[in-house]
C-alpha positions in Angstrom: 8.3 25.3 -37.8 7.1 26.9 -34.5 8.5 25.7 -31.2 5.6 23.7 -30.0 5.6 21.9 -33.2 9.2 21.3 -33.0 8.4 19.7 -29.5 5.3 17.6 -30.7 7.4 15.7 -33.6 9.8 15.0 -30.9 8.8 11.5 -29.6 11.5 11.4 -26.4 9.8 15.0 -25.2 6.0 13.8 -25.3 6.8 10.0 -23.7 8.5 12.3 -21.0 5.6 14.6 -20.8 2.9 11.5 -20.4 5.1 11.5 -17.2 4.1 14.4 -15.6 0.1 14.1 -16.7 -1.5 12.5 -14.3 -4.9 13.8 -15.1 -6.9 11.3 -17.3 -8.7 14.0 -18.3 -6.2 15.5 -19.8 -4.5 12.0 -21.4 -7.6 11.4 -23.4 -7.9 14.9 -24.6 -4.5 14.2 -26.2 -5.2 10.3 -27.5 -8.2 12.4 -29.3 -5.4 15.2 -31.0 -4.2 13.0 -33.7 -3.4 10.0 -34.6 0.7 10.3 -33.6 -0.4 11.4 -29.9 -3.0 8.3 -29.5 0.0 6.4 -30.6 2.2 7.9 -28.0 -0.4 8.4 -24.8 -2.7 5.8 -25.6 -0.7 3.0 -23.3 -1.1 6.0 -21.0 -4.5 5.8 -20.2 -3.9 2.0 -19.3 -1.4 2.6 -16.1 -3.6 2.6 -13.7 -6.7 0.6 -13.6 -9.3 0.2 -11.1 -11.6 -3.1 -10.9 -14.5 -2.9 -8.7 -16.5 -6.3 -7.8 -19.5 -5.4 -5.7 -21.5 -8.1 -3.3 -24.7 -8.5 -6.0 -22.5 -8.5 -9.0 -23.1 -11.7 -11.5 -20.0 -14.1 -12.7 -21.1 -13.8 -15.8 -20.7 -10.0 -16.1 -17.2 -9.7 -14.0 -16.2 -12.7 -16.8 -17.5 -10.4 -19.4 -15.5 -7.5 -18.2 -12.2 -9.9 -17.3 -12.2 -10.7 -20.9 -12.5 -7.3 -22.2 -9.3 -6.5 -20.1 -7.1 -9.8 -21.1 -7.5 -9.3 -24.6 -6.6 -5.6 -24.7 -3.9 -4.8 -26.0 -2.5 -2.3 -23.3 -2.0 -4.2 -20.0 1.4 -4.7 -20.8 1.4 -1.0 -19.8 -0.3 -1.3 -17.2 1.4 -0.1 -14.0 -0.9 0.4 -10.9 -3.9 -2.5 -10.5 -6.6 -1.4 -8.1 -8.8 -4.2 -6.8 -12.0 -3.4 -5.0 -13.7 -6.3 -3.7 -16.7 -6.1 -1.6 -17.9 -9.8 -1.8 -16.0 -10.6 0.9 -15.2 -11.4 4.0 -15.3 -15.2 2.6 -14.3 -14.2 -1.2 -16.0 -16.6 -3.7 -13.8 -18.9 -5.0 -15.1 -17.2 -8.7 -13.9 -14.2 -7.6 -10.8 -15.2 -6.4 -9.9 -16.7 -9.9 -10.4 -14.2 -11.9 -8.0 -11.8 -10.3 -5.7 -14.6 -10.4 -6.0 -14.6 -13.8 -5.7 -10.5 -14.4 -2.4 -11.2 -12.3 -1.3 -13.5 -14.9 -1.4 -10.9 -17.4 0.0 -7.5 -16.0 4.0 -8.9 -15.5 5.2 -5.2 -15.6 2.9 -4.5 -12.3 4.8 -2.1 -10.0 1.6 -1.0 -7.6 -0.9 -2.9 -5.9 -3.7 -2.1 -4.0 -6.7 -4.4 -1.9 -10.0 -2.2 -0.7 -12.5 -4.3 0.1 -15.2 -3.6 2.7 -14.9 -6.8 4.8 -12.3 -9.0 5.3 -8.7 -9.1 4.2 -6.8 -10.5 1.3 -6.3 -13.8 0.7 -2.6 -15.5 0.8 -3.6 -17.5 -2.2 -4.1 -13.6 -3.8 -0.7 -12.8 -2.3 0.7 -15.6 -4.1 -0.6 -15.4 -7.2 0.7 -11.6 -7.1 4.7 -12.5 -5.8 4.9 -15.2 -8.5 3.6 -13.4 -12.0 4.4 -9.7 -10.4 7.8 -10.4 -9.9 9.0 -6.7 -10.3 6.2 -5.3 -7.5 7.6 -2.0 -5.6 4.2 -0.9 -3.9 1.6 -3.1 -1.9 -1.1 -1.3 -0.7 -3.8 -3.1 1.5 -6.8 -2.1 2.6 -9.2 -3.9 4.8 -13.0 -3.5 6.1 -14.2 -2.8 9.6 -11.4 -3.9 12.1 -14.8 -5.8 14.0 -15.6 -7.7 10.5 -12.0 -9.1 10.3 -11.0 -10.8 13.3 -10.3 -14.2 11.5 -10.7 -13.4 7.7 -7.0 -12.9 7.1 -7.3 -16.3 6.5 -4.7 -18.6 5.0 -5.8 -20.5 2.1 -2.2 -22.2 1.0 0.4 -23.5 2.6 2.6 -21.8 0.0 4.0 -17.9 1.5 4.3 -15.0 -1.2 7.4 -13.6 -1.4 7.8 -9.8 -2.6 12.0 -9.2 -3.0 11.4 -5.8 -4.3 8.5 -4.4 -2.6 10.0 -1.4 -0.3 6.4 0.3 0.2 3.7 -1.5 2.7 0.6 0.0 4.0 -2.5 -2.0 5.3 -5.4 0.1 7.1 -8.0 -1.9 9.2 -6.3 -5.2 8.7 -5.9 -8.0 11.0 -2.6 -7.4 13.2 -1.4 -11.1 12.3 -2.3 -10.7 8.7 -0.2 -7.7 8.6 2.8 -8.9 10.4 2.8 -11.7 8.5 2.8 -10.1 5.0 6.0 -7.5 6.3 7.6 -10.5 7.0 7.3 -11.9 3.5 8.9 -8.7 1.8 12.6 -8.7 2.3 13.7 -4.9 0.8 11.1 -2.8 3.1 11.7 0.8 3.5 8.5 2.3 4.6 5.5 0.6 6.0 2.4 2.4 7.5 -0.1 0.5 9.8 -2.8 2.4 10.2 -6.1 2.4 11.8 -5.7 -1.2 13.3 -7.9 -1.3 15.7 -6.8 -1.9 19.8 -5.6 -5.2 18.4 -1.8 -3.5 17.6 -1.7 -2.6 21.3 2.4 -3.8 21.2 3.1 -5.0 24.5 0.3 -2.7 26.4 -2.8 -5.3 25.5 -1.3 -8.4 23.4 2.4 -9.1 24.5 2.9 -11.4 21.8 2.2 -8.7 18.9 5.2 -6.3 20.8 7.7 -9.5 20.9 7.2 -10.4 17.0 7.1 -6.8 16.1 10.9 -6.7 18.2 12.3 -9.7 16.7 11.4 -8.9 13.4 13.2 -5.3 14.0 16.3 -7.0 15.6 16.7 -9.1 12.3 16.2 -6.1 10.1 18.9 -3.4 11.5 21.2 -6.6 11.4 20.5 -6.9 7.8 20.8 -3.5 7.0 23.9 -3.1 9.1 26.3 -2.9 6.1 24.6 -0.9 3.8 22.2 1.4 5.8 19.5 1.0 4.3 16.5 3.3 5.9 13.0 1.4 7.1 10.2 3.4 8.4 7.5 1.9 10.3 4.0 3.9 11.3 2.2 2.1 13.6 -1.2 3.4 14.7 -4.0 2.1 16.7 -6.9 3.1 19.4 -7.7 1.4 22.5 -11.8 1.4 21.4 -12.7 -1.5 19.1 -13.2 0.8 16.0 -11.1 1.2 13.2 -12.6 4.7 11.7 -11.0 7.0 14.2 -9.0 10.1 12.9 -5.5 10.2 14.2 -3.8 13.5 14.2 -0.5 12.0 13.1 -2.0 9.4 10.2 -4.6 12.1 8.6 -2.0 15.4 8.9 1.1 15.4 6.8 2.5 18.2 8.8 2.3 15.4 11.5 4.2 13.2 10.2 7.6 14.0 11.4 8.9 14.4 15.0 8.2 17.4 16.7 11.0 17.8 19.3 9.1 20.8 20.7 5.8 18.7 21.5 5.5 17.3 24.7 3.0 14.3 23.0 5.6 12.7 21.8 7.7 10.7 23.5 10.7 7.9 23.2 9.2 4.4 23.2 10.8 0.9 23.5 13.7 0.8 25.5 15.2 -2.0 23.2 15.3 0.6 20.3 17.8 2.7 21.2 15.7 6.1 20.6 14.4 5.0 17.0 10.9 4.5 17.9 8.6 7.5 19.8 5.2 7.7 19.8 2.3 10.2 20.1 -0.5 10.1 21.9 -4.1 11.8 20.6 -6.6 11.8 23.9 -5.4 9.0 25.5 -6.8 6.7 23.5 -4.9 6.9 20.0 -1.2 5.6 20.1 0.4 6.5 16.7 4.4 4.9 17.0 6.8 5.8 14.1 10.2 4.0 14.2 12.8 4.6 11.9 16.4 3.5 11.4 18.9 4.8 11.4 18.2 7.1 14.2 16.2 9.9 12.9 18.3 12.9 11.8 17.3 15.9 12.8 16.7 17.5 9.4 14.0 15.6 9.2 12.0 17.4 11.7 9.4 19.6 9.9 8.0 23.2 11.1 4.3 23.3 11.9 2.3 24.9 9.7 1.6 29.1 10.8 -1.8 27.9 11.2 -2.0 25.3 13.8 
């Protein structure tokens, strides 16, 4: 028996492989091989699905679809749920209940991600999500316009999610109320990106009220994380122009996204934070602030790239 055929009637090798393909490409290819790899990559292919509900699409067809997905065999496997909802910025109350009822079924959830083109999720969404989602790790949220959603981060239920093991956050474009009120729902946070928020995240320079919440919800975390040190992350990025599409140095470069202590655009922020939180500045008008504790270390400082 050659090698590779010694590796291919090895089960515990090819489930580990499935890890490493990410290409779906590549995962049907093999589900097409033989009948033991569709057994073994099959649930593969069903990881990471993306639902896409468009302003003119009928009930009837999204039903159609729905019911396709719920009786399938696989979304016990499924791992990351991408829902993109342009209906909005008042979501049908049809549309609404059928993602409820995909939540129902997907209990082994561990990524979640919002697009829509205006407005910004529901709570009632949120809610549904916490409750049959219970394992969640990533919540990814993605908004429309920043001048569609002023108001559409609208609370629908008196009832407040609650994500105990989410420790990834992102929203882009979102409301700044809807987003500090969802951070304050997930308890186990370790990196959070807000991003492209519009001149409503000003933090004490437009909206005092934004930069007091944003402190006291900081003060509560280091206490909690006092004993055990556990890391939280926060990008914060906005402009002072009421558009959410600009292009921030620090948000759309990776190189960027650690402190340069050789740059004099960055700079220590916040008295009250004790040198965790600095921010960059992009033409005056961009404020990008990263805060991080414990105090950054200063391993974590990248190189710039030769190039730039």
């Amino acid at each position: 028996m050659s090698a590779a055929a010694r590796f291919a009637s090895i089960e515990e090798l090819l489930l580990i492989l499935g890890d490493y393909v990410s290409d779906q490409g590549t995962l049907w290819s093999l589900c097409l091989s033989n009948w033991r790899l569709n057994c073994i990559f099959t649930p593969k292919l069903s990881e990471h699905i993306v639902m896409r509900i468009e302003k003119d699409d009928e009930e009837s067809v999204v039903q159609r679809i729905m019911d396709g997905l719920v009786t399938g065999p696989y979304l016990q496997d499924l791992r990351h749920l991408k829902v993109i909802v342009n209906n909005g910025p008042e979501f049908p109350e049809w549309t609404l209940e059928l993602i409820a009822g995909l939540l129902k079924e997907v209990p082994n959830l561990k990524v979640f991600t919002w697009e829509t083109s205006d407005g910004d999720v529901p709570v009632s969404t949120l809610i549904q999500l916490s409750q049959h989602c219970a394992d969640l790790e990533e919540l990814h949220l993605v908004s429309g316009p920043e001048l569609n959603n002023y108001g559409t981060g609208f609370r629908d239920t008196l009832d407040r999610p609650v994500f105990p093991n989410v420790r990834v956050l992102t929203c882009r474009s979102m409301g700044t109320w809807h987003a500090l009120y969802i951070i304050n729902q997930c308890a186990r946070l370790e990196r959070v990106e807000m991003t492209h928020m519009g001149y409503m995240l000003a933090l004490g320079w437009v909206h005092s009220g934004y930069h007091a919440h944003l402190r006291a919800h900081m003060a509560r975390e280091e206490a909690a994380r006092a004993a055990d040190r556990r890391p939280l992350k926060m990008d914060m990025c906005y402009s002072r122009s009421a558009k959410a599409d600009y292009e921030c140095e620090v948000c759309d470069s990776p190189g960027m996204r650690c402190w340069k202590t050789d740059d004099d655009r960055y700079e220590e922020v916040w008295p009250w934070a004790r040198g965790r939180a600095r921010q960059f500045l992009h033409d005056g008008k961009i404020r990008h602030i990263t805060y991080e504790y414990p105090h950054p270390a200063p391993e974590e400082t990248a190189p710039m790239p030769a190039d730039w």
